[in-house]
C-alpha positions in Angstrom: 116.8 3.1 353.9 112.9 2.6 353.9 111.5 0.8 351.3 110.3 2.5 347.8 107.4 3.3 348.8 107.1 4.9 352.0 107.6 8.3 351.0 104.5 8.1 348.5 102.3 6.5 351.7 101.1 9.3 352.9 99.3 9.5 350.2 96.4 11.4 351.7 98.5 14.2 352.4 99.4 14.6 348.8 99.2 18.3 347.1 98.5 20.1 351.0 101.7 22.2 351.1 101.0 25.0 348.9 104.5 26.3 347.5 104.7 29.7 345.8 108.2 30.0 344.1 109.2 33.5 342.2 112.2 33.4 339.8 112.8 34.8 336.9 116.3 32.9 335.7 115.6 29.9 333.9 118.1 28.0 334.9 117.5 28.1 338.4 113.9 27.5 338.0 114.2 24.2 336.3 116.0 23.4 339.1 113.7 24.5 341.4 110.4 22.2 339.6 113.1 19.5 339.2 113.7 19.1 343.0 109.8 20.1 343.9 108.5 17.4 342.2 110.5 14.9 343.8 108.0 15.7 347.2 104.0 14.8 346.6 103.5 16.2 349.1 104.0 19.9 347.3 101.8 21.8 345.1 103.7 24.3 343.9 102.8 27.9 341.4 105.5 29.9 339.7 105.5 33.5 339.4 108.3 35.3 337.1 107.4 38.6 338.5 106.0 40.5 341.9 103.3 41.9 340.2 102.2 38.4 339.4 103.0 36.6 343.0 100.9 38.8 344.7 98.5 38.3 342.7 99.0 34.8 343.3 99.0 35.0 347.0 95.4 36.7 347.4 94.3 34.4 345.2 95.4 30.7 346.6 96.8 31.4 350.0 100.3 29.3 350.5 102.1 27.9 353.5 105.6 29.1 351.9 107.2 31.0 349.1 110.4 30.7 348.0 111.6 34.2 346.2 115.1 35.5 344.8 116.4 38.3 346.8 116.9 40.1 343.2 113.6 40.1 342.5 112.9 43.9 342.2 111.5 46.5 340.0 111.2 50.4 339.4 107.6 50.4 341.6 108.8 47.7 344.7 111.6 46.8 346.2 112.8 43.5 346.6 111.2 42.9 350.1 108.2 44.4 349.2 106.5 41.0 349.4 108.0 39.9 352.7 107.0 43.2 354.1 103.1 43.1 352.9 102.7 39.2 353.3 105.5 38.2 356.0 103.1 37.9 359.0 101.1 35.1 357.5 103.5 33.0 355.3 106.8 32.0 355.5 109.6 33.1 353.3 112.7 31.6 352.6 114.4 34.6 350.9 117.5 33.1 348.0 120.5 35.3 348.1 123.7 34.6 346.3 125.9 36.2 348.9 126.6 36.7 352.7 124.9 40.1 353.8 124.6 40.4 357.4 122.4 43.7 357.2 120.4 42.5 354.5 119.9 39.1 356.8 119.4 41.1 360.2 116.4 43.1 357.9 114.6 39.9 356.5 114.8 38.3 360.0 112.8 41.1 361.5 110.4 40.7 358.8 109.5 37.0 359.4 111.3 35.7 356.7 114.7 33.4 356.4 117.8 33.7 354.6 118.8 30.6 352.1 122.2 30.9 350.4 121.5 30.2 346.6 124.2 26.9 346.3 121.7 25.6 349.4 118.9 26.1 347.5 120.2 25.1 344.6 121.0 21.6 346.6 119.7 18.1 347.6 118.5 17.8 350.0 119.1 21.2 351.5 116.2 23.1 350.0 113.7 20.7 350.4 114.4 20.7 354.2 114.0 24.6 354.1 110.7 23.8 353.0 109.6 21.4 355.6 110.7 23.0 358.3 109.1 26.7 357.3 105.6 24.3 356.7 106.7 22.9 359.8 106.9 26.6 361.7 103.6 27.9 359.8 101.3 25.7 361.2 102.3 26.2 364.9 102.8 29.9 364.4 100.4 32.6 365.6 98.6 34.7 362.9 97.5 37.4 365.2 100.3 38.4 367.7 104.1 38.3 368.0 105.4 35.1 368.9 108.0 37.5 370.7 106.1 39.3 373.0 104.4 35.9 374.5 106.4 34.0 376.4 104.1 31.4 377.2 103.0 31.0 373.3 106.6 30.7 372.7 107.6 28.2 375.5 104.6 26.2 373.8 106.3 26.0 370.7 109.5 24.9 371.6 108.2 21.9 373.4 106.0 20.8 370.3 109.7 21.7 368.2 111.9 20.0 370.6 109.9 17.7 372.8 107.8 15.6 370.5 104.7 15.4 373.1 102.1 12.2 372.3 99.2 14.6 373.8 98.0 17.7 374.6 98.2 17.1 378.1 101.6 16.4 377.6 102.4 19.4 376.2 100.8 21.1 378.4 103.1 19.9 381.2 106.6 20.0 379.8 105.7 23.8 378.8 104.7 24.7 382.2 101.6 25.4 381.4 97.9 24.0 382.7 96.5 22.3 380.1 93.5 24.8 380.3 95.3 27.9 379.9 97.0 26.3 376.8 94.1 25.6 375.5 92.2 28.7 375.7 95.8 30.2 374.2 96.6 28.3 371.5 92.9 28.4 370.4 92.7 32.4 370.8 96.1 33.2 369.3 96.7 30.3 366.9 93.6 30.2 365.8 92.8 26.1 366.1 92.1 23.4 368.5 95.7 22.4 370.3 95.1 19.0 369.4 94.5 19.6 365.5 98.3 21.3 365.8 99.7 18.5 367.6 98.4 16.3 365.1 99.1 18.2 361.9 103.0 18.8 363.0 103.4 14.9 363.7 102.2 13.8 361.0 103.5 15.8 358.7 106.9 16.1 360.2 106.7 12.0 360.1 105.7 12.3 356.2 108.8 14.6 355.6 111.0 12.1 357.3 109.2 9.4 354.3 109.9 11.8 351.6 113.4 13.0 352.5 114.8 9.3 353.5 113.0 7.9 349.9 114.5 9.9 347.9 117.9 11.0 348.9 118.3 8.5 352.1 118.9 11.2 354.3 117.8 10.4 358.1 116.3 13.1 360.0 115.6 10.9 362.9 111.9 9.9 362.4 111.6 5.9 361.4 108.7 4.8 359.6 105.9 3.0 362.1 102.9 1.4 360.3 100.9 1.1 363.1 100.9 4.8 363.5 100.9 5.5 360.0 97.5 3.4 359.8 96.2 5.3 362.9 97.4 8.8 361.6 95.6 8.4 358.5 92.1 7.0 359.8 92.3 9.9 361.7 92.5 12.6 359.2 90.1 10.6 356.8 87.7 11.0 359.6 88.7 14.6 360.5 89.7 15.8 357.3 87.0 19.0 357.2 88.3 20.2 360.7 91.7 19.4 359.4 92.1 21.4 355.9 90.3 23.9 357.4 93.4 24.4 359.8 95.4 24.5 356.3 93.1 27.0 355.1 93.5 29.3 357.9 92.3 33.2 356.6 93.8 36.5 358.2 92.4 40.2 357.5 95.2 42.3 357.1 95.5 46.6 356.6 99.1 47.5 355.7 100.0 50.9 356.1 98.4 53.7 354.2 95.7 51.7 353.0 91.8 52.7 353.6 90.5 49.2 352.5 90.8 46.1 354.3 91.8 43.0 352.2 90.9 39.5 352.9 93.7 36.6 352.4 92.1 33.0 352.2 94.7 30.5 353.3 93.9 29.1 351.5 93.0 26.9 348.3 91.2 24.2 349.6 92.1 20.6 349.8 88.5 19.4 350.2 85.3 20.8 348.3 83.3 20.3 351.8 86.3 22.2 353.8 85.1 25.1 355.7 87.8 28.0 354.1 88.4 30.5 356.6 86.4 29.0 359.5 88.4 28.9 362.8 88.6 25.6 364.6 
């Protein structure tokens, strides 16, 4: 197990994964703050109704939301939310019970099934987290990952490979290092480099968090030398960086005349550039 205070080193990534969590029970919100603020790495809002989350969301875009499958009323449904907001934030959708149509339906949307005595665990939930985080920032905003093969194959190597460099990347995908960048930029949105960074680092910081505070390995060990690197380098990049975090899509849904504008979102930085693409 790493020492105490590894988890709390990064520090300079504190506050930068914007959590939305909707729940009305009591109970299983306590439990919910209790486990959140055991990461630093979280900023997290509460909403006890829909009404009041979406307001949220077009307000201070987040990279996750965490919502009980119950959560319905006389006016929406209880997917209402993934529906309208699943393209450009992950959802991690609590259920009590087994459903395989109800599962089937939120996995077309975008969004991901967690069984409530997961979420109600350590360290299951705040895994669930991570890894959705994780998924959002290499994620197109504009396009089905689906229907591009390439954009996909690009993804899985950054997932499963752990390339050091673009170039890298670039290779074990298959793909000149070019093309991939003239993709990733045009469908992701951001430089290939400032997604390679942003994964490792904060899929290293997760490792920290997890391992300090339930000493659970998920196969990352702590390396000051990078650590020191890693965070010269988003000191010196931070603009470019949070502005990645703060990615903005313009979105119609169907049946509306007016196009609405999502910041994503609240930014870490008062000199960040909200909504520019990099």
């Amino acid at each position: 197990m790493p020492s105490a205070d590894i988890g709390n080193k990064y520090d300079f990534l504190s506050g930068t994964v914007r959590v939305l969590v909707i729940e009305n029970d009591k109970k299983a919100l306590a439990a919910y703050k209790e486990i959140m603020s055991l990461c630093h790495l979280y900023r997290v809002d509460f909403a006890a109704t829909i009404t009041e989350a979406e307001s949220l969301i077009k307000k201070n875009g987040y990279h996750v939301c965490l919502m009980d499958i119950g959560m319905q009323t006389s006016v929406y449904d209880e997917l209402y939310l993934l529906k309208k907001f699943g393209k450009i934030l992950s959802f991690l959708i609590v259920s009590a019970q087994r459903s395989l149509s109800t599962g089937c339906m939120i996995g077309r949307l975008g969004g991901k099934v967690l069984l409530k005595s997961a979420a109600l665990g350590k360290p299951e939930l705040m895994l669930e987290i991570n890894n959705q985080f994780l998924r959002y920032l290499i994620s197109p905003l504009a396009c089905n990952l689906a229907d591009d093969y390439q954009l996909w194959q690009c993804q899985s190597v950054l997932i499963n490979e752990n390339p050091k460099s673009v170039s890298e990347w670039g290779y074990t995908a298959g793909i000149p290092e070019r093309y991939l960048r003239e993709k990733w930029f045009g469908r992701v949105g951001c430089k290939p480099r400032h997604s390679l960074f942003l994964y490792n680092v904060f899929t290293d910081a997760f490792a920290a968090v997890v391992e300090n505070v339930y000493g659970y390995s998920v196969g990352r060990r702590f390396d000051e030398g990078t650590y020191i690197r890693r965070k010269k380098h988003y000191e010196k990049n931070r603009v470019e960086l949070n502005s990645v975090l703060d990615r903005f899509v313009e979105f119609r849904m169907p049946g509306e005349d007016e196009l609405s504008l999502l910041y994503f979102g609240a930014s870490n930085s008062p000199e960040s550039t909200r909504g520019v693409w990099l």
